[in-house]
ZATIBA-332982 format. One record per residue (C-alpha): residue in one letter; x, z, y. Coordinates in nm, 2 decimals, always signed. Each point is the difference from the previous one (the first is absolute). Example, Ala and Ser with C-alpha at 12.3 -4.5 7.8 and 13.67 -1.06 7.14 Angstrom:
2
residu,px,pz,py
A,+1.23,+0.78,-0.45 $
S,+0.14,-0.07,+0.34 $
***
This chain:
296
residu,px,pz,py
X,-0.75,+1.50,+0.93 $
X,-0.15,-0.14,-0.30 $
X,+0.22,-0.21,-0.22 $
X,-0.02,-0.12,-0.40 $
X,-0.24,+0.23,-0.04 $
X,+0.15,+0.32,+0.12 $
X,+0.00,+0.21,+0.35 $
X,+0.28,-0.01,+0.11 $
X,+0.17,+0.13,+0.32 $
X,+0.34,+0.04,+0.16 $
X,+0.01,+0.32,+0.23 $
X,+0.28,+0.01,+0.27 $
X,+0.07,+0.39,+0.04 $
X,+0.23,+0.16,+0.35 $
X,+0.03,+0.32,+0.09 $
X,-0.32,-0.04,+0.27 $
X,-0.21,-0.30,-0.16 $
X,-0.13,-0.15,-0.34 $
X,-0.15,-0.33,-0.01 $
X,-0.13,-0.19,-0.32 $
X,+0.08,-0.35,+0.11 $
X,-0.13,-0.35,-0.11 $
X,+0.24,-0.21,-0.16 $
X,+0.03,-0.34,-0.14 $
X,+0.24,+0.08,-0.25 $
X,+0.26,+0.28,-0.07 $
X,+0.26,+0.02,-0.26 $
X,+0.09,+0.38,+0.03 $
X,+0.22,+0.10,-0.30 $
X,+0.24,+0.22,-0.11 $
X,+0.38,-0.20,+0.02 $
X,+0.17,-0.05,-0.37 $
X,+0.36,-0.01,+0.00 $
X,+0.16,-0.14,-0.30 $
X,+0.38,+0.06,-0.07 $
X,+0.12,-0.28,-0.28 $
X,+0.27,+0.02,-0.18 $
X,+0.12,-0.30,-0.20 $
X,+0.22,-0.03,-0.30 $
X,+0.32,-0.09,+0.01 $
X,+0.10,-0.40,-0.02 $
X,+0.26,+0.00,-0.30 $
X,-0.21,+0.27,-0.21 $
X,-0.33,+0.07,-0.13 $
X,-0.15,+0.25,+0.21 $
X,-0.38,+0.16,+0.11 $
X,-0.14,-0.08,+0.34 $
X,-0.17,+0.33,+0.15 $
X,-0.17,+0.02,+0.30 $
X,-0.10,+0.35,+0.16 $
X,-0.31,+0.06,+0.19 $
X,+0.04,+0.19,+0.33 $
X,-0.27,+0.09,+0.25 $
X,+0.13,-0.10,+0.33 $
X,-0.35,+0.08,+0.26 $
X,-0.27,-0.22,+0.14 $
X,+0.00,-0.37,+0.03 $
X,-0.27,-0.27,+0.10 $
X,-0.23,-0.09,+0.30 $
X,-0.33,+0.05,+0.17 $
X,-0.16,-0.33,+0.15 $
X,-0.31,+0.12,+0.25 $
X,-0.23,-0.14,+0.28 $
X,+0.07,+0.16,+0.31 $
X,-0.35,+0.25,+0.14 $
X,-0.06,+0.13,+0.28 $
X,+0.05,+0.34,-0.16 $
X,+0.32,-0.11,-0.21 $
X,+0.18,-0.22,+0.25 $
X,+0.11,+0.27,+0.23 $
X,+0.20,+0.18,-0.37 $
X,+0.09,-0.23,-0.22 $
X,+0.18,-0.18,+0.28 $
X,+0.17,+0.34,+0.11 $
X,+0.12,+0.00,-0.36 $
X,+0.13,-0.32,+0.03 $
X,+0.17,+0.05,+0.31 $
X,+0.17,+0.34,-0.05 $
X,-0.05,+0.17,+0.33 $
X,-0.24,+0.07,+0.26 $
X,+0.02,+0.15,+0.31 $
X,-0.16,+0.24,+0.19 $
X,-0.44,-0.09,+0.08 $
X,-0.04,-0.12,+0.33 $
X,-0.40,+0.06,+0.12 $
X,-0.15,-0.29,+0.13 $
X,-0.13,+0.05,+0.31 $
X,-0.41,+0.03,+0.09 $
X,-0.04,+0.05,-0.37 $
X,-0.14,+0.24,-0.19 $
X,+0.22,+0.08,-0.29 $
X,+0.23,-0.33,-0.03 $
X,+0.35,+0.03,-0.09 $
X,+0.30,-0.30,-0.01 $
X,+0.30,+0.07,-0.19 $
X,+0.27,-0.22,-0.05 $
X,+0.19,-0.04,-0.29 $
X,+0.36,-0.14,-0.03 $
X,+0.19,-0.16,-0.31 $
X,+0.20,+0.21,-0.20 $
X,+0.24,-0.05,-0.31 $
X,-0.18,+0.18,-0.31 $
X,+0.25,+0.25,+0.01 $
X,-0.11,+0.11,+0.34 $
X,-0.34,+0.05,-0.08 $
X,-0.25,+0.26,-0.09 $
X,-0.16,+0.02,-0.40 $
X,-0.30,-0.02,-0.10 $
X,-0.21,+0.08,-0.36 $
X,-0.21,-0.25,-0.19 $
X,-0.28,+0.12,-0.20 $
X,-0.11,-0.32,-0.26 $
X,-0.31,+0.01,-0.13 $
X,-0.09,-0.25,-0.31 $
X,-0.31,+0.20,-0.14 $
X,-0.23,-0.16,-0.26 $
X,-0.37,-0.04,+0.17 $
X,-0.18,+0.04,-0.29 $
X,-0.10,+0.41,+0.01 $
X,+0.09,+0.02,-0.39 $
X,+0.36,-0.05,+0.09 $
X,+0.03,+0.22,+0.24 $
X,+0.23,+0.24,-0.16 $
X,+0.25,-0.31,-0.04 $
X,+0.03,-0.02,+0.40 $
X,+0.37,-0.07,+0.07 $
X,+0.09,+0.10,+0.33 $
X,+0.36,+0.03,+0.08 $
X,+0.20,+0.16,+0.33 $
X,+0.29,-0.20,+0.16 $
X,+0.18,+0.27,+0.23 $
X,+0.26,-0.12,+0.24 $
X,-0.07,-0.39,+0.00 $
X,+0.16,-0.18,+0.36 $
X,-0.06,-0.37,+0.07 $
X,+0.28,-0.20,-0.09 $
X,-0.11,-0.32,+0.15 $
X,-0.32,-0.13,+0.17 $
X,-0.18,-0.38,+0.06 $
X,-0.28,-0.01,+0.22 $
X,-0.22,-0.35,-0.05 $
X,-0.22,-0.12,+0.26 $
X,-0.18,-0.35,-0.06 $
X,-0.34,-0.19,+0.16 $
X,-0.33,+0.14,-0.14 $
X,+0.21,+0.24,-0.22 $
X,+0.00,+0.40,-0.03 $
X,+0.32,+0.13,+0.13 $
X,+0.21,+0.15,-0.30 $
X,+0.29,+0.18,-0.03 $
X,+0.22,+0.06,-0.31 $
X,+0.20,+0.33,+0.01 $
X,+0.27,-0.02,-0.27 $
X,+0.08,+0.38,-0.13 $
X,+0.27,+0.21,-0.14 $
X,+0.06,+0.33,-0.08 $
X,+0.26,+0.21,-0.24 $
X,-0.25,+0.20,-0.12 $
X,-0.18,-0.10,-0.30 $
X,-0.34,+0.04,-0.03 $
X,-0.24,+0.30,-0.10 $
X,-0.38,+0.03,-0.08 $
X,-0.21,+0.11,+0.23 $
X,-0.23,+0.23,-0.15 $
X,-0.26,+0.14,+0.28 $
X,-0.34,-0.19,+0.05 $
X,+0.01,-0.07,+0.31 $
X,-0.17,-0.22,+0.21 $
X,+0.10,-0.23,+0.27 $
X,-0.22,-0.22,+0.26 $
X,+0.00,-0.35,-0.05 $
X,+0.15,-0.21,+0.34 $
X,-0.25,-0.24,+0.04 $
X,+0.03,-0.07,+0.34 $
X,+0.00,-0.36,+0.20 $
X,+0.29,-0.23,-0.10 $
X,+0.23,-0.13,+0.26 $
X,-0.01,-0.42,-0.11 $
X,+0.26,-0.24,+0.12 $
X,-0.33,-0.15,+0.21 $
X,+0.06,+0.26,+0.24 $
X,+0.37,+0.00,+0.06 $
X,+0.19,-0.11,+0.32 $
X,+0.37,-0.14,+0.05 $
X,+0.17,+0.02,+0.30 $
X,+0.39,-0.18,+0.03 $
X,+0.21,+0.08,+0.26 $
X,-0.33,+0.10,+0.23 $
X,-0.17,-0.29,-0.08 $
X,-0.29,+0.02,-0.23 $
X,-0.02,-0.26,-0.28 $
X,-0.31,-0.13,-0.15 $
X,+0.15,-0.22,-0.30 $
X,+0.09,+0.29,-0.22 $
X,-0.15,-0.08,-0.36 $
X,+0.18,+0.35,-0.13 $
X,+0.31,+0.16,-0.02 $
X,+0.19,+0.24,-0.26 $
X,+0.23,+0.29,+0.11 $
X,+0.25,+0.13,-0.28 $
X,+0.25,+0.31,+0.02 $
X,+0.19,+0.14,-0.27 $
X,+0.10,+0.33,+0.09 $
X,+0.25,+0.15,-0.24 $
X,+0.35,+0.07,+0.13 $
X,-0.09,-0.17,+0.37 $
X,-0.29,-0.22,+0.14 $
X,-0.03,-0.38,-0.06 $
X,-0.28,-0.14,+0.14 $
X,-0.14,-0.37,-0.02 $
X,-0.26,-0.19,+0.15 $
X,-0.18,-0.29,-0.11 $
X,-0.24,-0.16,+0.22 $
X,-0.27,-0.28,-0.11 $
X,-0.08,-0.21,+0.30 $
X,-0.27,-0.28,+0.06 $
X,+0.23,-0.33,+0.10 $
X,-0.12,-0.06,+0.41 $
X,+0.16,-0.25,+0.24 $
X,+0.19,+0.31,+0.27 $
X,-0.11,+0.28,-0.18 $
X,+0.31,+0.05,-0.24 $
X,+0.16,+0.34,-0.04 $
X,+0.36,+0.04,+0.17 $
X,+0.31,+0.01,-0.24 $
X,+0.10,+0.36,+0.17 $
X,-0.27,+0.29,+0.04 $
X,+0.05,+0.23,+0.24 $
X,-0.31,+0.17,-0.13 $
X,-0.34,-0.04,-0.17 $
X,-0.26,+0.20,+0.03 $
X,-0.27,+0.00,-0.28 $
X,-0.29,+0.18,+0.08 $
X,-0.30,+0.04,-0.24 $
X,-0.32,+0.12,+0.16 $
X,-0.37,+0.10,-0.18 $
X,-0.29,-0.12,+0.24 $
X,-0.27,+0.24,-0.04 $
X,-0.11,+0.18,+0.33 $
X,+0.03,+0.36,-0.15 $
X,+0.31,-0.03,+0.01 $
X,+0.15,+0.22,+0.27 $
X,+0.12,-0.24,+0.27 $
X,+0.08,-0.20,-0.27 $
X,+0.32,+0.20,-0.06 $
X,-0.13,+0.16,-0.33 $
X,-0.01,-0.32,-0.21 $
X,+0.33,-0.13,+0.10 $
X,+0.37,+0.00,-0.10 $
X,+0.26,-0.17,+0.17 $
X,+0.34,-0.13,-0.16 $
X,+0.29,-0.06,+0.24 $
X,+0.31,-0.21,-0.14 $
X,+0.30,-0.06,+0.18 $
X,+0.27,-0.26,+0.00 $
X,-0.07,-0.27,-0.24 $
X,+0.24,-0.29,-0.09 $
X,-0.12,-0.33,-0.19 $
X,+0.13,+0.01,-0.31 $
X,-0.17,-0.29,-0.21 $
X,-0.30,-0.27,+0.08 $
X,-0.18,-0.06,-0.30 $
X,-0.24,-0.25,+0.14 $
X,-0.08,-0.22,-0.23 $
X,-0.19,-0.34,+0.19 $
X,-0.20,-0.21,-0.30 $
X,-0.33,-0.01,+0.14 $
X,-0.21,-0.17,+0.28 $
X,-0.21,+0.33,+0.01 $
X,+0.08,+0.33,+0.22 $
X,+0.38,+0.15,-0.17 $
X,+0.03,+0.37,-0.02 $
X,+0.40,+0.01,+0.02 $
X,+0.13,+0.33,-0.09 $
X,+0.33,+0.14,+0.19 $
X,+0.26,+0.26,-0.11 $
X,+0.12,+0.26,+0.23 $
X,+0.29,+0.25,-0.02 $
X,-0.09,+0.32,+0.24 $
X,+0.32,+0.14,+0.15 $
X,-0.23,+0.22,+0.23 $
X,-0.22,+0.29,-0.02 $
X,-0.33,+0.01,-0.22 $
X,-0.27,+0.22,+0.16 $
X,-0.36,+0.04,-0.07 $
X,-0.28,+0.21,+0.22 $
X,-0.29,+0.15,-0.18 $
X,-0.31,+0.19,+0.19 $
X,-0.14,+0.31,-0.23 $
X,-0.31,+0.21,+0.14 $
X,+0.19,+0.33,-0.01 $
X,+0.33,+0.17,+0.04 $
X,+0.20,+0.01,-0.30 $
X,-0.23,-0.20,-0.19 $
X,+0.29,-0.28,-0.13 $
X,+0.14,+0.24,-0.26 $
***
Protein backbone atom coordinates (compact mmCIF):
# COMPACT_ATOMS: atom_id res chain seq x y z
CA UNK A 1 0.00 0.00 0.00
CA UNK A 2 1.19 3.30 -1.01
CA UNK A 3 0.40 6.14 1.33
CA UNK A 4 1.98 9.90 1.87
CA UNK A 5 4.55 9.00 -0.08
CA UNK A 6 5.90 5.90 1.48
CA UNK A 7 5.30 1.93 0.92
CA UNK A 8 3.86 0.83 3.44
CA UNK A 9 2.56 -2.63 4.56
CA UNK A 10 1.16 -4.39 7.56
CA UNK A 11 2.14 -8.23 7.51
CA UNK A 12 -0.10 -10.58 9.65
CA UNK A 13 2.50 -13.43 10.68
CA UNK A 14 1.02 -17.32 12.34
CA UNK A 15 2.84 -20.07 12.80
CA UNK A 16 1.62 -21.67 9.08
CA UNK A 17 0.77 -18.29 6.97
CA UNK A 18 2.02 -14.62 6.36
CA UNK A 19 -0.11 -12.28 4.56
CA UNK A 20 0.72 -8.54 3.75
CA UNK A 21 -2.82 -7.17 3.89
CA UNK A 22 -4.48 -3.97 2.45
CA UNK A 23 -5.62 -1.59 4.95
CA UNK A 24 -7.41 1.63 5.11
CA UNK A 25 -5.81 2.76 8.11
CA UNK A 26 -3.84 1.25 11.03
CA UNK A 27 -2.64 2.87 14.18
CA UNK A 28 -0.18 0.08 15.43
CA UNK A 29 1.93 1.49 18.30
CA UNK A 30 3.73 0.75 21.09
CA UNK A 31 1.27 1.48 24.46
CA UNK A 32 2.73 4.48 26.92
CA UNK A 33 1.91 4.18 30.37
CA UNK A 34 2.29 7.20 32.45
CA UNK A 35 2.30 7.05 36.30
CA UNK A 36 1.68 10.80 37.81
CA UNK A 37 2.30 11.87 40.84
CA UNK A 38 0.99 15.22 42.06
CA UNK A 39 2.14 17.46 44.84
CA UNK A 40 0.67 17.67 47.75
CA UNK A 41 -2.40 20.28 48.33
CA UNK A 42 -1.18 22.33 51.48
CA UNK A 43 2.64 22.36 50.23
CA UNK A 44 4.64 23.24 47.36
CA UNK A 45 5.62 20.11 45.71
CA UNK A 46 6.99 18.67 42.03
CA UNK A 47 4.60 16.72 39.79
CA UNK A 48 6.55 13.58 38.21
CA UNK A 49 5.28 11.33 35.94
CA UNK A 50 7.15 8.04 35.10
CA UNK A 51 7.15 6.51 31.68
CA UNK A 52 6.44 2.66 31.55
CA UNK A 53 6.22 0.44 28.49
CA UNK A 54 3.15 -1.59 28.98
CA UNK A 55 2.94 -3.68 25.09
CA UNK A 56 1.07 -3.10 21.95
CA UNK A 57 -1.97 -0.94 21.50
CA UNK A 58 -4.02 0.32 18.34
CA UNK A 59 -6.03 -1.22 15.36
CA UNK A 60 -5.92 -2.51 11.89
CA UNK A 61 -9.05 -1.38 9.56
CA UNK A 62 -8.99 -3.75 6.22
CA UNK A 63 -11.21 -4.75 3.19
CA UNK A 64 -12.10 -8.25 3.36
CA UNK A 65 -10.27 -10.54 -0.03
CA UNK A 66 -10.83 -13.49 -1.09
CA UNK A 67 -7.42 -14.49 0.14
CA UNK A 68 -7.64 -12.49 3.60
CA UNK A 69 -11.27 -13.15 4.55
CA UNK A 70 -10.85 -16.71 5.47
CA UNK A 71 -7.63 -15.29 8.37
CA UNK A 72 -8.29 -12.19 9.43
CA UNK A 73 -11.78 -13.34 10.43
CA UNK A 74 -10.24 -16.58 12.18
CA UNK A 75 -8.30 -13.87 14.15
CA UNK A 76 -11.20 -12.19 15.00
CA UNK A 77 -13.09 -14.99 16.04
CA UNK A 78 -10.63 -17.01 18.16
CA UNK A 79 -11.17 -20.52 17.14
CA UNK A 80 -11.69 -22.74 14.33
CA UNK A 81 -12.55 -26.09 13.99
CA UNK A 82 -11.50 -28.96 12.29
CA UNK A 83 -11.73 -28.52 7.75
CA UNK A 84 -14.58 -30.26 6.60
CA UNK A 85 -13.96 -31.15 2.52
CA UNK A 86 -16.62 -30.15 0.46
CA UNK A 87 -17.84 -32.74 -1.47
CA UNK A 88 -17.23 -33.20 -5.55
CA UNK A 89 -14.54 -30.66 -5.12
CA UNK A 90 -11.24 -30.62 -5.76
CA UNK A 91 -9.35 -29.16 -2.95
CA UNK A 92 -12.19 -26.99 -1.05
CA UNK A 93 -12.20 -26.87 2.59
CA UNK A 94 -15.08 -25.16 5.22
CA UNK A 95 -14.01 -24.42 8.57
CA UNK A 96 -16.01 -22.89 11.07
CA UNK A 97 -14.89 -20.59 13.49
CA UNK A 98 -16.59 -19.79 16.86
CA UNK A 99 -16.34 -16.64 19.24
CA UNK A 100 -13.99 -16.57 21.84
CA UNK A 101 -12.98 -14.16 24.81
CA UNK A 102 -9.33 -12.83 23.85
CA UNK A 103 -8.04 -14.69 26.58
CA UNK A 104 -9.07 -17.87 24.93
CA UNK A 105 -7.41 -17.30 21.81
CA UNK A 106 -4.34 -18.10 19.89
CA UNK A 107 -1.38 -15.03 19.18
CA UNK A 108 -0.25 -13.85 16.48
CA UNK A 109 3.02 -11.34 15.32
CA UNK A 110 2.74 -8.18 13.42
CA UNK A 111 5.52 -7.18 11.29
CA UNK A 112 4.97 -2.96 10.36
CA UNK A 113 6.55 -1.80 7.63
CA UNK A 114 6.70 2.26 7.18
CA UNK A 115 9.73 2.36 4.73
CA UNK A 116 10.63 5.55 2.86
CA UNK A 117 10.14 4.90 -1.18
CA UNK A 118 12.58 6.96 -2.22
CA UNK A 119 15.94 4.39 -2.80
CA UNK A 120 18.21 7.09 -1.02
CA UNK A 121 16.51 6.41 2.17
CA UNK A 122 16.63 3.22 2.19
CA UNK A 123 18.92 2.63 5.11
CA UNK A 124 16.26 4.73 7.21
CA UNK A 125 13.53 1.73 6.60
CA UNK A 126 11.80 1.33 10.02
CA UNK A 127 10.37 -1.96 10.26
CA UNK A 128 9.26 -3.10 13.62
CA UNK A 129 8.00 -6.82 15.00
CA UNK A 130 4.85 -6.97 17.29
CA UNK A 131 5.05 -10.67 18.86
CA UNK A 132 2.19 -11.94 20.77
CA UNK A 133 -0.66 -9.39 19.58
CA UNK A 134 -4.54 -11.09 20.20
CA UNK A 135 -7.72 -9.18 19.07
CA UNK A 136 -9.30 -7.51 21.70
CA UNK A 137 -12.35 -6.54 19.93
CA UNK A 138 -13.72 -6.68 16.38
CA UNK A 139 -16.53 -4.48 14.06
CA UNK A 140 -17.35 -5.87 10.91
CA UNK A 141 -19.15 -2.99 8.41
CA UNK A 142 -21.20 -3.97 5.64
CA UNK A 143 -23.05 -1.10 3.63
CA UNK A 144 -24.79 -0.77 -0.23
CA UNK A 145 -22.05 -0.28 -3.00
CA UNK A 146 -19.42 -0.40 -0.23
CA UNK A 147 -16.17 -2.73 0.35
CA UNK A 148 -16.72 -4.89 3.27
CA UNK A 149 -14.13 -3.73 6.11
CA UNK A 150 -13.28 -4.99 9.18
CA UNK A 151 -11.44 -3.18 12.08
CA UNK A 152 -9.45 -5.58 14.32
CA UNK A 153 -8.55 -3.57 17.58
CA UNK A 154 -5.05 -5.19 19.02
CA UNK A 155 -3.20 -5.69 22.17
CA UNK A 156 -0.33 -7.21 23.25
CA UNK A 157 2.13 -7.05 26.54
CA UNK A 158 4.99 -7.14 24.62
CA UNK A 159 6.48 -4.08 23.44
CA UNK A 160 7.70 -3.80 20.19
CA UNK A 161 11.16 -4.69 18.41
CA UNK A 162 12.65 -3.93 15.00
CA UNK A 163 12.54 -6.18 12.59
CA UNK A 164 15.78 -6.34 10.91
CA UNK A 165 15.64 -9.14 7.90
CA UNK A 166 14.69 -7.95 4.29
CA UNK A 167 12.20 -9.89 3.66
CA UNK A 168 9.63 -9.86 1.34
CA UNK A 169 5.99 -10.60 1.48
CA UNK A 170 3.25 -10.91 -1.45
CA UNK A 171 0.96 -8.31 -1.79
CA UNK A 172 -3.07 -9.67 -1.31
CA UNK A 173 -4.54 -8.19 -4.09
CA UNK A 174 -7.27 -10.32 -4.60
CA UNK A 175 -11.26 -9.58 -5.43
CA UNK A 176 -13.02 -7.57 -2.62
CA UNK A 177 -16.05 -8.97 -1.12
CA UNK A 178 -18.61 -5.37 -1.39
CA UNK A 179 -21.74 -5.03 0.56
CA UNK A 180 -23.44 -5.38 -3.32
CA UNK A 181 -23.09 -8.92 -2.87
CA UNK A 182 -24.30 -9.71 0.55
CA UNK A 183 -27.50 -11.62 1.59
CA UNK A 184 -29.66 -11.47 4.96
CA UNK A 185 -31.64 -14.00 5.92
CA UNK A 186 -34.13 -13.45 9.49
CA UNK A 187 -35.58 -16.13 11.05
CA UNK A 188 -35.57 -18.22 7.42
CA UNK A 189 -36.82 -15.55 5.67
CA UNK A 190 -34.64 -13.68 3.37
CA UNK A 191 -34.86 -9.93 3.47
CA UNK A 192 -34.22 -7.56 0.59
CA UNK A 193 -34.42 -4.06 2.45
CA UNK A 194 -31.05 -4.34 4.11
CA UNK A 195 -29.11 -0.95 3.38
CA UNK A 196 -26.02 -2.36 5.83
CA UNK A 197 -25.34 -3.53 9.04
CA UNK A 198 -22.40 -3.31 11.69
CA UNK A 199 -21.41 -6.18 14.07
CA UNK A 200 -19.26 -5.11 17.17
CA UNK A 201 -17.62 -7.49 19.88
CA UNK A 202 -15.28 -6.57 22.45
CA UNK A 203 -13.54 -9.42 23.62
CA UNK A 204 -11.55 -8.84 26.75
CA UNK A 205 -12.58 -10.54 29.92
CA UNK A 206 -15.88 -12.20 28.08
CA UNK A 207 -17.81 -11.54 24.78
CA UNK A 208 -20.21 -8.65 24.18
CA UNK A 209 -21.54 -8.51 20.95
CA UNK A 210 -23.98 -5.92 19.26
CA UNK A 211 -25.67 -5.56 16.17
CA UNK A 212 -26.77 -2.73 14.34
CA UNK A 213 -28.89 -3.15 11.37
CA UNK A 214 -29.72 -0.22 8.65
CA UNK A 215 -32.92 -1.11 6.98
CA UNK A 216 -34.88 0.50 3.98
CA UNK A 217 -38.46 1.61 5.59
CA UNK A 218 -41.17 -0.97 3.54
CA UNK A 219 -44.88 -1.38 4.26
CA UNK A 220 -44.55 -5.60 5.83
CA UNK A 221 -41.19 -5.93 5.52
CA UNK A 222 -39.95 -4.71 9.11
CA UNK A 223 -37.50 -6.75 11.13
CA UNK A 224 -39.11 -8.61 14.28
CA UNK A 225 -38.16 -7.11 17.78
CA UNK A 226 -36.69 -10.87 18.81
CA UNK A 227 -34.20 -12.74 16.41
CA UNK A 228 -34.02 -16.14 16.61
CA UNK A 229 -31.26 -15.94 14.11
CA UNK A 230 -29.77 -14.07 11.11
CA UNK A 231 -27.89 -15.31 8.79
CA UNK A 232 -25.52 -12.88 6.74
CA UNK A 233 -23.95 -14.44 3.93
CA UNK A 234 -21.54 -12.54 1.63
CA UNK A 235 -20.93 -14.26 -1.68
CA UNK A 236 -18.20 -13.21 -4.76
CA UNK A 237 -19.93 -14.00 -8.20
CA UNK A 238 -17.30 -14.89 -10.47
CA UNK A 239 -17.70 -18.56 -12.12
CA UNK A 240 -14.12 -19.75 -11.08
CA UNK A 241 -15.11 -19.89 -8.08
CA UNK A 242 -15.45 -23.50 -6.98
CA UNK A 243 -19.16 -24.17 -6.66
CA UNK A 244 -19.21 -20.84 -5.55
CA UNK A 245 -18.03 -21.98 -2.08
CA UNK A 246 -14.51 -20.37 -2.46
CA UNK A 247 -15.62 -16.75 -2.49
CA UNK A 248 -17.98 -16.92 0.38
CA UNK A 249 -18.19 -16.55 4.18
CA UNK A 250 -21.10 -16.95 6.11
CA UNK A 251 -21.86 -15.26 9.59
CA UNK A 252 -24.43 -16.97 11.89
CA UNK A 253 -25.87 -14.84 14.97
CA UNK A 254 -28.04 -16.15 17.36
CA UNK A 255 -30.65 -14.63 19.78
CA UNK A 256 -31.01 -11.07 19.26
CA UNK A 257 -33.25 -8.79 21.48
CA UNK A 258 -34.32 -5.12 20.34
CA UNK A 259 -32.63 -2.94 22.27
CA UNK A 260 -33.15 0.68 20.69
CA UNK A 261 -35.02 2.15 17.33
CA UNK A 262 -33.18 4.96 16.16
CA UNK A 263 -35.45 5.67 13.26
CA UNK A 264 -35.53 8.96 12.72
CA UNK A 265 -38.84 9.84 10.10
CA UNK A 266 -38.11 13.69 8.60
CA UNK A 267 -38.34 13.05 5.13
CA UNK A 268 -40.87 12.16 2.21
CA UNK A 269 -38.00 10.12 0.59
CA UNK A 270 -37.04 6.31 1.22
CA UNK A 271 -35.71 6.26 5.41
CA UNK A 272 -32.83 4.05 6.19
CA UNK A 273 -33.76 3.48 10.07
CA UNK A 274 -30.95 1.89 11.90
CA UNK A 275 -31.80 -0.80 14.79
CA UNK A 276 -29.74 -1.88 17.85
CA UNK A 277 -29.49 -5.43 18.84
CA UNK A 278 -28.10 -7.09 21.93
CA UNK A 279 -26.97 -10.91 20.97
CA UNK A 280 -27.50 -13.27 23.88
CA UNK A 281 -26.77 -16.22 21.45
CA UNK A 282 -23.91 -17.70 19.62
CA UNK A 283 -21.80 -15.74 16.96
CA UNK A 284 -20.49 -18.17 14.20
CA UNK A 285 -18.97 -17.59 10.92
CA UNK A 286 -18.06 -20.28 7.97
CA UNK A 287 -15.22 -19.63 5.66
CA UNK A 288 -14.18 -21.98 2.48
CA UNK A 289 -10.15 -22.14 1.95
CA UNK A 290 -8.76 -24.26 -1.14
CA UNK A 291 -6.59 -26.43 1.13
CA UNK A 292 -6.25 -28.19 4.45
CA UNK A 293 -4.82 -26.10 7.04
CA UNK A 294 -4.65 -23.26 4.98
CA UNK A 295 -6.66 -20.64 7.76
CA UNK A 296 -3.52 -20.43 9.95
Amino acid sequence: MRANGCDCSIVVKTDHKEIDIPYSEETIREAILLLQEEPAIEGDGISRAIRKRSGVTGCVITPLTIGTAPLLLYLAMGSAKQPVFISETRNLYKYQLNLLPMEDTDSFDLVQDRGMSNEQLAMRNERRLYEGCRVNGFELRIVRGEAIKLKLDICGDRSPVIYPYKDTFARESGERFSGNGVKYRINGKEYENIYGLTLSTRKDGGTKTELWIKRVLEAGSDLPEIIDEITITAQLLRDKYEYRHFGTFRISVKELVLTSDETNINSSDTVIGPLRYYVAGMVTTEVFTSNEGGIS
